[in-house]
N, C-alpha and C positions, 0 to 999 in steps of 0.2 A: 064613606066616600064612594062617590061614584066612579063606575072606571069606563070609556069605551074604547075598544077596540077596534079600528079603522077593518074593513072587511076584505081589504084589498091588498094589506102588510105580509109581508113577505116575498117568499121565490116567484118572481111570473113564471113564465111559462118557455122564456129562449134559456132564463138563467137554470130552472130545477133541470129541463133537459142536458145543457153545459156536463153539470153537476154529477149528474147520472149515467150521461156518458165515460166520465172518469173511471166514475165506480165500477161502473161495466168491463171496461178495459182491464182494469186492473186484476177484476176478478176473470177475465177470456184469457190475458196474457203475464199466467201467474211464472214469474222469474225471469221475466225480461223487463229492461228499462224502460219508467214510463216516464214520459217529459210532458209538459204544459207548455204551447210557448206565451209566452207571457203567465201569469197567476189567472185561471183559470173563469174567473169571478170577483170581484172586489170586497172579499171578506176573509179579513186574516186567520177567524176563526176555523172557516172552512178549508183552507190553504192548509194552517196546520194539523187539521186532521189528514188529509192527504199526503201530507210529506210522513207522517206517523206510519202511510202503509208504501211510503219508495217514489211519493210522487214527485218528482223534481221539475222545476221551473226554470226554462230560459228565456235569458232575460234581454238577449242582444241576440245582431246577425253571428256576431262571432261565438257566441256560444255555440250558434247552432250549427256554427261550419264544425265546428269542436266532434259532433256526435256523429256516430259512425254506424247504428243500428239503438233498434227499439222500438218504440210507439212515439210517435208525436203529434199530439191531441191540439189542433186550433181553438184558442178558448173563445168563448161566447160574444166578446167584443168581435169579431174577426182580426183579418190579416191584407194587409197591401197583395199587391199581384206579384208582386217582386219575391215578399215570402213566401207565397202559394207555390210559385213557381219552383222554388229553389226546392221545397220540402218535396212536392212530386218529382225532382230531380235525383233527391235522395234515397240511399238503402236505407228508409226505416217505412214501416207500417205509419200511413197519415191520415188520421182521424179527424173530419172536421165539423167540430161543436159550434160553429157561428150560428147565432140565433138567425132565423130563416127573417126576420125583419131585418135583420142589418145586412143580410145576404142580398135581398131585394133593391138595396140599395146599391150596394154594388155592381148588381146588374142594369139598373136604368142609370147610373152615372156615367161607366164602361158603356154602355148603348147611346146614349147622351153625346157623350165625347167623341166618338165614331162619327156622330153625325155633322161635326162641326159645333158641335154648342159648347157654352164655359158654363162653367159651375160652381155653381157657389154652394159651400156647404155650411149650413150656420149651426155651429156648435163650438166647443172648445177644441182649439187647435193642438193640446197637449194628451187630449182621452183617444186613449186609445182606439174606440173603435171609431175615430174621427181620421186617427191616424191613417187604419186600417182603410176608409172609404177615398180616403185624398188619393191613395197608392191606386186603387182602381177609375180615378176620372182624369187621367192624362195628362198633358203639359197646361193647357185652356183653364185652369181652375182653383178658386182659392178659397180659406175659410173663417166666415166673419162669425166675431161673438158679439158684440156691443152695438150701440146705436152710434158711436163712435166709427165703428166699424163701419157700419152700413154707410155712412151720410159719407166717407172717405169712401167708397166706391167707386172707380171711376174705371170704362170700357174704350179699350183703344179704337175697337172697328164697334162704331154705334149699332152696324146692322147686324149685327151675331147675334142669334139667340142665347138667350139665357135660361138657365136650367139650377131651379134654387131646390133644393135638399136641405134636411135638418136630421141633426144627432136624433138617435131615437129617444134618449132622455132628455132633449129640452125643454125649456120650460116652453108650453104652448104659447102662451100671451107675449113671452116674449119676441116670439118665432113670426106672430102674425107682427107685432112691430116694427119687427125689423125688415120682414117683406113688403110691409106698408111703402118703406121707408126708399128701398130698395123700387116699388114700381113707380113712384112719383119722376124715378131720372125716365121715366118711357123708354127701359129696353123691350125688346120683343120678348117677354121672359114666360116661364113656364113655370109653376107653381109648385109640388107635390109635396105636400105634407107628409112627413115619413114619421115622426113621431109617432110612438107606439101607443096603439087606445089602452094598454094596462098603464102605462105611464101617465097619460091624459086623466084618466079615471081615479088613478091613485093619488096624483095631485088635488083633483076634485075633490076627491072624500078628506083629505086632509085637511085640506082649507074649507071646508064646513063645518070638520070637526073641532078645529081651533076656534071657530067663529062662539060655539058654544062651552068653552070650557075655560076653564079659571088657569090649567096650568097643561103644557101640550108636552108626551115623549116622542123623540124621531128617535128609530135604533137603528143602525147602520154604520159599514164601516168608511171611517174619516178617506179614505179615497174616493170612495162609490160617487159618481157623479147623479145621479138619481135621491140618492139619499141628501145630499146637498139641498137640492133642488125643493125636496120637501120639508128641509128644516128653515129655508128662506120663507118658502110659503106659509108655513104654519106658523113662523116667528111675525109674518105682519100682521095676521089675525091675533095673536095671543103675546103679548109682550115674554108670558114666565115659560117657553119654547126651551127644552133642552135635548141635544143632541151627544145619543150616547153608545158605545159602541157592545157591551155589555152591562150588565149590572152592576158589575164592580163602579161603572164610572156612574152610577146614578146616585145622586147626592142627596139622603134624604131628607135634609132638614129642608130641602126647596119646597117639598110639596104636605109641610105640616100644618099650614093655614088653611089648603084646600078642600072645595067640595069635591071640584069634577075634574076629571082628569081624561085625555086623551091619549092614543098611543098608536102611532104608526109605524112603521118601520121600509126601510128600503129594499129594493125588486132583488138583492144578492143574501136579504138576510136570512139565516135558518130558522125555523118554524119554531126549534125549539129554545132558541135563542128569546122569542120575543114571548113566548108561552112561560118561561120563566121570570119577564120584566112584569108581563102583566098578573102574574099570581103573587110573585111578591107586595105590589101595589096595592092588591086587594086585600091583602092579609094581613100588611103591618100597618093599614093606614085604614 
């Protein structure tokens, strides 16, 4: 059997730092509380090694009124302004892990809003670091995901400028659709493509790779919004597309009739996670 390896699978580069950061802290402020707000990264795997060395995760505002002292590390998705706020209000040590692309976004939405413009953010209005960007673009701004979405658009004061942003994981094609969609009403709007090029690039190599293989792996965990994003892509190329979180969930009688096989994984997953799907792959098949 053939195996490839997508070249692009695994940690990018806002989530390994996230990550790293943790590690760090843990290991600078050995016997004091460390907190995530929110799970740090969207990988259960990785969460539970962290809680294995004291890492604790909050999960609400009210937890966090709760804590009194410690570390608390902003995770990679970022944080509304509201949170920002409150945590440099507080007596703990605040470490913040937000991937410097979601951070940029934050600042041109907040500079955006200052100026008068509404904003539109097009991603899922339930992910977090969507959450996190709505909190920083003011009262002027909301967040579309569907073409549904979009054609339901409608601008009280025509003459506002418009100011569109996207999640840094969504999906590109869909992003320019829905901006299509978005400048046929002729607002005076403003464009900026904030998707991340590891994202853009990852999707790419994925949906080439399913274009040529008989049977396609996405590994990632079932929250990760990115890893989603790759298992739609690769399932339109490749009908036998399976998405799986460890090895435990890979099912081997699926890939006993094939030649080639693909394997990608999503931008939270661990290296050694996927090093493990793809040697077993190779070696029982």
């Amino acid at each position: 059997m053939k195996v490839e390896l997508a070249k692009t699978a695994g940690f990018c580069f806002g989530v390994k730092r996230a990550v790293d950061t943790v590690y760090e802290q843990v290991e600078r402020y050995q016997g004091s509380k460390i907190y995530t707000y929110g799970p740090i990264i969207h990988n259960e795997e990785v969460i539970k090694d962290l809680a294995s060395k004291g890492v604790e995760v909050i999960r609400s505002e009210e937890e966090l009124d709760q804590i009194e002292a410690g570390v608390v590390i902003i995770r990679s998705h970022g944080v509304s302004k509201e949170i920002y706020d409150k945590l440099k209000e507080k007596e703990v040590v605040c470490v913040d892990a937000t991937c410097p692309f979601v951070k940029k976004i934050h600042n041109i939405v907040a500079e955006e809003s200052a100026k008068g413009s509404y904003i539109i953010i097009i991603g899922n209005s339930e992910h977090p670091e969507v959450i996190g960007i709505r909190g920083w673009a003011g009262e002027q701004a909301c967040v579309l995901q569907t073409i549904e979405d979009a054609e339901g658009f409608r601008l009280e004061n025509v003459s506002q400028k418009v100011c569109i942003v996207s999640q840094t994981t969504f999906n590109y094609n869909k992003f320019k659709d829905l901006v299509e969609i978005i400048a046929k009403k002729r607002y005076d709007i403003i464009v900026l493509n904030t998707i991340c090029n590891a994202t853009k690039e990852r999707q790419e190599e994925a949906r080439q790779i399913a274009e040529r293989v008989e049977a396609m792996i996405v590994v990632g965990d079932k929250h990760s919004s990115n890893t989603q994003k790759l298992f739609e892509i690769c399932k339109k190329e490749c009908l036998n597309t399976y998405y799986i979180q460890t090895l435990d969930d890979l099912d081997t009688n699926q890939l006993r009739s094939v030649e080639t096989v693909g394997i990608t994984a999503g931008a939270s997953t661990p290296n050694n996670i996927i090093e493990e799907v793809q040697n077993n792959v190779r070696i029982n098949f």
